[in-house]
C-alpha positions in Angstrom: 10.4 46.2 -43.6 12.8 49.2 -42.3 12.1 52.0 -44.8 14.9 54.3 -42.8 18.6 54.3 -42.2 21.4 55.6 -40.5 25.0 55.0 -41.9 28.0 55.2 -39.0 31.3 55.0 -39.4 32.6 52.3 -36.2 36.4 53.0 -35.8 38.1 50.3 -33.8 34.8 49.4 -32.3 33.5 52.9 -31.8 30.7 54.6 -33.8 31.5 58.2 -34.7 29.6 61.3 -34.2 26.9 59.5 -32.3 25.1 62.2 -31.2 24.3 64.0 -34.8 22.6 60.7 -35.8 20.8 60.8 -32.6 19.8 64.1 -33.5 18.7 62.9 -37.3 17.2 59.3 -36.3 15.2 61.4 -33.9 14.1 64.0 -36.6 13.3 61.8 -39.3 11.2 59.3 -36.7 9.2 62.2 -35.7 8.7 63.5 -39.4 7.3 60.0 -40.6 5.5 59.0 -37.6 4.6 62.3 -36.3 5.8 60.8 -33.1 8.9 60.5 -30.3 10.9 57.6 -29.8 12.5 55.9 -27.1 15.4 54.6 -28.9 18.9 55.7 -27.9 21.7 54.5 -30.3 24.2 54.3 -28.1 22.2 51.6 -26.0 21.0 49.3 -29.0 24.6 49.4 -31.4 26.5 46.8 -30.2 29.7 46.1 -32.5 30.5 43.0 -33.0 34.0 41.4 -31.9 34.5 40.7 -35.6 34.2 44.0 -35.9 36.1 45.7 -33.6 38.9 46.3 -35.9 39.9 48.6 -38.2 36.7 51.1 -40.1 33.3 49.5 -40.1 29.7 50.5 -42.1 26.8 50.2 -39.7 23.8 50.3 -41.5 21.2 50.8 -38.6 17.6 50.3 -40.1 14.4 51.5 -38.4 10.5 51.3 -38.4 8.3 52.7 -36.3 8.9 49.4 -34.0 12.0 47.7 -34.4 15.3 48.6 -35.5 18.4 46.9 -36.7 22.2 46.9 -37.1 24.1 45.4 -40.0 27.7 45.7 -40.4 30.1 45.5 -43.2 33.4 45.9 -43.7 34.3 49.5 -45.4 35.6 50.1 -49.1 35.4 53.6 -50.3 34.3 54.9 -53.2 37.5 56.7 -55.5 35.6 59.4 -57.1 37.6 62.0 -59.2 34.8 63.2 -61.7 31.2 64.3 -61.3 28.4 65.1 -64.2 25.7 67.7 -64.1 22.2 66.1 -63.9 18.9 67.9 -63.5 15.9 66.7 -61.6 13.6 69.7 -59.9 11.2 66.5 -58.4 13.8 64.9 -56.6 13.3 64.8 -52.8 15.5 62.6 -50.2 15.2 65.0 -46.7 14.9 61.4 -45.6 17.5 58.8 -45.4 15.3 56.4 -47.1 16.4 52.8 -47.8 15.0 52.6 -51.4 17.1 55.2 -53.0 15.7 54.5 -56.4 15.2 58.0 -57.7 18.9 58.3 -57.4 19.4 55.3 -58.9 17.8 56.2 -61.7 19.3 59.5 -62.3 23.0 57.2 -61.3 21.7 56.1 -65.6 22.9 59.4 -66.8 26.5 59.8 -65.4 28.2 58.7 -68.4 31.9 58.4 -68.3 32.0 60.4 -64.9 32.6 58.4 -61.1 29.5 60.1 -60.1 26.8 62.4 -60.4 25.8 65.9 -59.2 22.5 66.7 -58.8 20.9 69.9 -59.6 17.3 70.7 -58.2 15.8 74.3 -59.2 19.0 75.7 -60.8 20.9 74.5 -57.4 23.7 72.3 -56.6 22.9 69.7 -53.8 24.6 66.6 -53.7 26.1 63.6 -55.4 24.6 60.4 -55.2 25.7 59.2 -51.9 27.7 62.5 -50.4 27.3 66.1 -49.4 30.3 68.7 -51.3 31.7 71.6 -50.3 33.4 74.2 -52.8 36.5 76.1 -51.9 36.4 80.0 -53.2 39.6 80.6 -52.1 39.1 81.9 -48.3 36.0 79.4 -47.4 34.6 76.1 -48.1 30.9 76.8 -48.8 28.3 73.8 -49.0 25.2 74.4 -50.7 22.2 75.6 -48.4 19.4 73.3 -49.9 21.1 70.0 -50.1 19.2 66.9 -50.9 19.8 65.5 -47.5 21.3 67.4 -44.6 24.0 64.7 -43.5 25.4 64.3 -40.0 29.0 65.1 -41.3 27.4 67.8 -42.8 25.8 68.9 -39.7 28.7 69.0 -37.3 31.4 70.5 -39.7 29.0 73.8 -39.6 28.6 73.3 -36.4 32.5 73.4 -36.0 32.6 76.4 -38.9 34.8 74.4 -41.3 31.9 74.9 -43.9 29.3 77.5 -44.8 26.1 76.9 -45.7 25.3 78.9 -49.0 22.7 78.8 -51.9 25.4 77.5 -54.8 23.9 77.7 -58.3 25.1 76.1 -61.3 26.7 79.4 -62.8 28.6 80.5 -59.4 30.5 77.1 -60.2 33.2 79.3 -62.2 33.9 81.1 -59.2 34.9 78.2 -57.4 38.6 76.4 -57.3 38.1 73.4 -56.5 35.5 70.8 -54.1 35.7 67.8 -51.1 33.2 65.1 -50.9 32.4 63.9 -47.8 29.7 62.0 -45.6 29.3 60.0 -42.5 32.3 57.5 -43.8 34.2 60.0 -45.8 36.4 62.6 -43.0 35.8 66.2 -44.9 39.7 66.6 -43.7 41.2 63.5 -45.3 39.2 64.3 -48.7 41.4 65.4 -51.4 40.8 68.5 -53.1 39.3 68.1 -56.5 39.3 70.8 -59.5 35.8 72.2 -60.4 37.5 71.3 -63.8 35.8 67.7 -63.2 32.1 68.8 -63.3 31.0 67.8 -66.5 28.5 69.5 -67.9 
């Protein structure tokens, strides 16, 4: 059983942003297991010829003693609309296989693409992405997201978002948002009117 995940976006044959999974696979290894590991990614992926075209999902699973790589070819999600939803128990600062908590809260979206979830008054994140707002000079991401992702990581690392408590009433001040995670480039999102969080 591989309770833990990394998803990376293969390009052509090459996985992207290697080093902020390292970083995370690292991080969340040591959180469960209170130990280090040995494990370098960039010695154990190896894509596929099959897969050497064109933009791959590598789901790379991990226990405390074996890992593995599966591959599948990438579809992406069209989302346009997202709906409020409130759950101040939820907690996913792991990447954990069994995402059934957000499955269950996936039950209340309604006629929207895709949730937003709200912990303790706070925006964190859809169901499968970070967001970002744009306030007109900045896109801010919410400070206590429900897992810090590694596209997350390294676009405020490069200062092309700003980490920021969001709450649900500063969403007025707002123009519009970007999804985006380890598959979905922040810069080829669309922007998306605040308009389409549904209350």
């Amino acid at each position: 059983m591989f309770p833990l995940i990394e998803t990376i976006k293969i390009v052509n044959g090459k996985p992207q942003n290697l080093s902020y999974h390292q970083h995370r696979f690292e991080a969340s290894y040591y959180k469960l297991y209170n130990k280090l590991t040995n494990i370098r990614l960039n010695e154990v992926i190896k894509v596929p010829e099959k897969h050497r075209k064109g933009i791959v999902k590598l789901r790379f699973l991990y226990n405390q003693t074996d890992c593995f790589c599966q591959f599948e070819n990438y579809r992406s999600k069209h989302i346009e609309t997202l709906r409020l939803v409130y759950c101040d128990q939820i907690e996913y600062s792991l990447k954990w296989v069994n995402r059934k908590p957000i499955e269950n809260l996936l039950l209340q979206k309604k006629s929207a693409d895709d949730i937003l979830i709200v912990k303790n008054d706070l925006i964190t994140d859809t169901s499968f992405t970070n967001i970002a707002f744009w306030d007109g000079k900045n896109w801010i991401t919410p400070q206590y997201p429900l897992l810090h992702g590694t596209a997350r990581a390294r676009l405020i690392h490069h200062k092309h978002i700003v980490p920021a408590p969001v709450y649900v009433s500063d969403l007025p001040l707002f123009k519009s948002f970007k999804l985006f995670n380890a598959m979905l480039d922040f810069e080829r999102q669309p922007n998306i009117s605040v308009a389409n969080i549904l209350i």
